[in-house]
C-alpha positions in Angstrom: 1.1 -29.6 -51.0 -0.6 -28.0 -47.9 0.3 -29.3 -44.7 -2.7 -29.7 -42.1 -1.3 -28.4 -38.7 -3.8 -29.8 -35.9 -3.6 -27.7 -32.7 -2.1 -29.2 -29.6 -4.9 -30.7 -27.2 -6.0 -28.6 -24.4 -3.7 -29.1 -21.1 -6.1 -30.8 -18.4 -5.7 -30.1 -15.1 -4.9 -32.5 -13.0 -4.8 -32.5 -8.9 -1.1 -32.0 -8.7 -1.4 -28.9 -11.2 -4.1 -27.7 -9.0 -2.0 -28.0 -5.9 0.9 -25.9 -7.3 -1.6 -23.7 -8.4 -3.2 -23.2 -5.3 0.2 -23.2 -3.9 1.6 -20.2 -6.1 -1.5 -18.5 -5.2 -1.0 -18.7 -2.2 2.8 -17.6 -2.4 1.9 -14.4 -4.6 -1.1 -13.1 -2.7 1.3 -13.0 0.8 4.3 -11.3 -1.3 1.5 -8.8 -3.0 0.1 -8.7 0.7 3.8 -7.8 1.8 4.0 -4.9 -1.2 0.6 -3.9 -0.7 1.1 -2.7 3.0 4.3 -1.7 2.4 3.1 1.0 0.3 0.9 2.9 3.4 2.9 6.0 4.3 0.8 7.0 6.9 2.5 8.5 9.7 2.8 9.7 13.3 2.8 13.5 13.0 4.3 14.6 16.5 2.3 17.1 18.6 4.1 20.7 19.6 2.2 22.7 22.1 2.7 26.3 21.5 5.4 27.7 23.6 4.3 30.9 26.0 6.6 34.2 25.2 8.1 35.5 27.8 5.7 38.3 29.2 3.4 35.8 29.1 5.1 33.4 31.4 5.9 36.3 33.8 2.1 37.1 33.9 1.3 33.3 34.5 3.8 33.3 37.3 2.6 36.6 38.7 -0.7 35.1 39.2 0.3 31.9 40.3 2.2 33.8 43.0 -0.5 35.8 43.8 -2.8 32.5 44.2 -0.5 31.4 46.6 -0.1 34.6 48.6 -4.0 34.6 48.7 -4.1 31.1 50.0 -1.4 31.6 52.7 -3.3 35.2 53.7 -6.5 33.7 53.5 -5.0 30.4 55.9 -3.5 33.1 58.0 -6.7 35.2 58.4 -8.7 31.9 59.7 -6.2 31.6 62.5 -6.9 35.1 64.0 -10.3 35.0 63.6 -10.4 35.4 67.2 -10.0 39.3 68.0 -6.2 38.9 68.0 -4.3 42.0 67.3 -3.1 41.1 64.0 -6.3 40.5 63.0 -6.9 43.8 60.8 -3.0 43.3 59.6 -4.3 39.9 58.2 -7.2 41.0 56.6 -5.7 44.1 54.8 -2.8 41.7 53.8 -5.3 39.1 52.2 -7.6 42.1 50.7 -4.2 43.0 48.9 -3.1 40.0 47.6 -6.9 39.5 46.2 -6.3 42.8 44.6 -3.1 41.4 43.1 -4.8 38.2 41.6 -7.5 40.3 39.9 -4.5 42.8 38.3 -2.9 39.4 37.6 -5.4 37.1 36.4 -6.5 39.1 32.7 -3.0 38.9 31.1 -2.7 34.8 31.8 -6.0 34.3 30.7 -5.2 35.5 27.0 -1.6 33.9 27.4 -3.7 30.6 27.9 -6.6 31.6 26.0 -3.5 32.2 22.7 -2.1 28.9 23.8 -5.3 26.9 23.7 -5.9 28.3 20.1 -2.4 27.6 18.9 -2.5 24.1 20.0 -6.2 23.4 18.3 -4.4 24.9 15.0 -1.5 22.6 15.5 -4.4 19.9 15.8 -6.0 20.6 13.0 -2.8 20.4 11.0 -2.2 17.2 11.8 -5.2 16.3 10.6 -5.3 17.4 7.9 -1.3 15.9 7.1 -3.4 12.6 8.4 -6.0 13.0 6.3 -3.7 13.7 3.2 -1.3 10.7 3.7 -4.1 8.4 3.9 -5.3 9.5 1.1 -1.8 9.3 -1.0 -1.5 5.7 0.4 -4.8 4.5 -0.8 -4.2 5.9 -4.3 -0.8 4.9 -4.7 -2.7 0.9 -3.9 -5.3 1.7 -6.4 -2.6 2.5 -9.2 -0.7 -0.8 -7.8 -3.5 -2.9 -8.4 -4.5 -1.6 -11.2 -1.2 -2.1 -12.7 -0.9 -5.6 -11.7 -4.1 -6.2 -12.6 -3.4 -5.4 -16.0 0.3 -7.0 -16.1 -1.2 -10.9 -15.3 -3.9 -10.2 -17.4 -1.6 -9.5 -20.2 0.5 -12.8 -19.3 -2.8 -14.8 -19.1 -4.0 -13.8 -22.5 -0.2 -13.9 -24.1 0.3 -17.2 -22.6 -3.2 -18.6 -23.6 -2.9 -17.2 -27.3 0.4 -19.4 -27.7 -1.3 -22.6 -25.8 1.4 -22.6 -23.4 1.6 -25.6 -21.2 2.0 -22.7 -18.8 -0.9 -21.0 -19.0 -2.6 -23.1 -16.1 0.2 -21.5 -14.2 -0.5 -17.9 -15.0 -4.0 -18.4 -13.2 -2.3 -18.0 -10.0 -1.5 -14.3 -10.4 -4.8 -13.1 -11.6 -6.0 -15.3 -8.9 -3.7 -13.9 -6.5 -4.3 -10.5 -7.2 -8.1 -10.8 -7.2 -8.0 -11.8 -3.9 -5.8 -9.1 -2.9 -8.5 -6.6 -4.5 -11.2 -8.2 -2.4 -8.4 -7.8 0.4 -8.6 -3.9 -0.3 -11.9 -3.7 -0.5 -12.6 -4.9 3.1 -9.9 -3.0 4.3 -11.6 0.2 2.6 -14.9 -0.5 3.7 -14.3 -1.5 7.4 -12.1 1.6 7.9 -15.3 3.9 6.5 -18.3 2.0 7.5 -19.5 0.6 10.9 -20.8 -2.5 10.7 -21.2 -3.0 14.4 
């Protein structure tokens, strides 16, 4: 004798079901939301301007000495512009201390000229450790979404194979998770693209 199984009528949704549906929707796409910006590792990288040596400081400091015995000679020398008698004094003094800031002023050129070129290296490096972590944090999303892409569809497809009265329920996640693919996407696209 052959028994005649009949399947189990299809679940219809009602507006209650829908509700906790939309609900758990709702409830997953903020915890995925929570995961999903949780996983950015991009970082501050701190600055650190190159540090002069210290023959360079001492030639910085000789011609910042210099400057200022130029300036005071020079202040001097408008004083006794009259034909005072330390006049030629005056003059020899400031031609001197101009001397002075030209002998001076080669050697802390190239100590700021090393020091401008260290720091745009120490730029670029941070850019570059910018560029990378970006770049790990937006793969290490894709793989997450892939994953959990793959893990409700699984429970979708396991849960409607047995006609689970549950299977309304497992919409939420896929829902949940294709909204948090749309999510990425926009936050992708606005961070490359202009649309202003």
């Amino acid at each position: 004798m052959t028994r005649r199984v009949t399947p189990a009528p299809e679940a219809t949704p009602t507006t209650a079901s829908r509700l906790l549906v939309a609900g758990l929707t709702a409830l997953t796409l903020a915890v995925l939301l929570w995961i999903y910006f949780s996983i950015d590792i991009s970082r501050e990288f701190p600055f650190r301007s190159a540090a002069y040596s210290a023959v360079e400081q001492a030639a910085i400091e000789r011609r910042d000495g210099a400057r200022r015995e130029l300036s005071s000679w020079s202040a001097e020398l408008r004083r006794h512009r009259a034909a005072s008698p330390g006049f030629d004094a005056t003059q020899r003094r400031q031609r001197a201390a101009r001397r002075e800031l030209g002998a001076a002023t080669p050697p802390a050129q190239v100590a700021e000229g090393r020091r401008v070129a260290a720091d745009a290296l120490e730029h670029e490096k941070i850019d570059a450790l910018q560029r990378n972590s970006r770049l790990v944090s937006f793969e290490r999303r894709v793989v997450f979404m892939i994953v959990l892409l793959f893990a409700v569809c699984g429970l979708l497809a396991i849960l409607r194979a047995r006609r689970s009265r549950w299977a309304l329920l497992a919409v939420a996640p896929v829902l949940a998770v294709l909204l948090l693919g749309l999510i990425m996407g926009v936050d992708y696209a606005t961070e490359y693209v202009d649309f202003v």
